[in-house]
C-alpha positions in Angstrom: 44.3 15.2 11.5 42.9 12.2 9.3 39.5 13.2 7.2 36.5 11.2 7.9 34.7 10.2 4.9 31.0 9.7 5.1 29.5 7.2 3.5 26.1 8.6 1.9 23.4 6.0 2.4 21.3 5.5 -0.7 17.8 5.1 0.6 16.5 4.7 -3.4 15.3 1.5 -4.2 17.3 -0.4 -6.6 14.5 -0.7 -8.8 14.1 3.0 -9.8 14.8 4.0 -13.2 15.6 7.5 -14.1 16.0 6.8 -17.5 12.2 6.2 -18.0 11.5 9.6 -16.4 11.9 12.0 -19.2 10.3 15.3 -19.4 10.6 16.7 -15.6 10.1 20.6 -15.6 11.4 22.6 -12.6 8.7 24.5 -11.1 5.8 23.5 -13.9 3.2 24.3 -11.0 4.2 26.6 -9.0 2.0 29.4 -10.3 -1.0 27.0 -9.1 0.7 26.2 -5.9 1.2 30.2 -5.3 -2.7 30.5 -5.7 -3.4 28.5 -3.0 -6.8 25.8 -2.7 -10.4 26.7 -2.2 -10.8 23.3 -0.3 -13.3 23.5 2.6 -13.9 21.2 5.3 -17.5 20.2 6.3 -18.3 19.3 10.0 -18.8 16.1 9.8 -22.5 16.0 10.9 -23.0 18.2 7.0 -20.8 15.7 5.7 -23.4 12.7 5.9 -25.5 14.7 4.1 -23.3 14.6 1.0 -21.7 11.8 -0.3 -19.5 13.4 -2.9 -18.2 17.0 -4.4 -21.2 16.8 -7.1 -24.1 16.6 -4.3 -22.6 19.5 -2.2 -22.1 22.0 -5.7 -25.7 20.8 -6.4 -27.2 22.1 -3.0 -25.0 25.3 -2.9 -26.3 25.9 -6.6 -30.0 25.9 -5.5 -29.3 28.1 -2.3 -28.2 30.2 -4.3 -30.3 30.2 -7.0 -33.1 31.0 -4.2 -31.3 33.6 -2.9 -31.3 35.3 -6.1 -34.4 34.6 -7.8 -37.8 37.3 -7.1 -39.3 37.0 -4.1 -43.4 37.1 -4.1 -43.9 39.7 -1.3 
């Protein structure tokens, strides 16, 4: 019975250097990774509300800066 060889395709580009890439740690974020995200997704009608990160912090800052603050009664 004759082996086949296979012959791996080398889907790199010919223009990536390894050399330049010094430095690589195995598994530097995998404790963050493990911790998972806080990323929430707006419905989009909230969304055009907001244009970025900073105005939706700012708003959620203020409800709850109401929410905690003395109420007249």
């Amino acid at each position: 019975m004759k082996k086949i060889e296979l012959e791996e395709e080398d889907d790199l580009r010919p223009e990536y250097d390894f050399s330049q890439m010094k430095g690589g740690v195995r598994g530097k974020y995998v404790e963050r990774y493990r911790e998972g995200t806080n990323l929430v997704l707006l419905d989009p009608d909230i969304a055009v509300a907001f244009p970025d990160a900073k105005a939706v912090n700012d708003a959620l800052r203020s409800l709850l800066q109401e929410k905690h603050s003395p109420q007249a009664r």
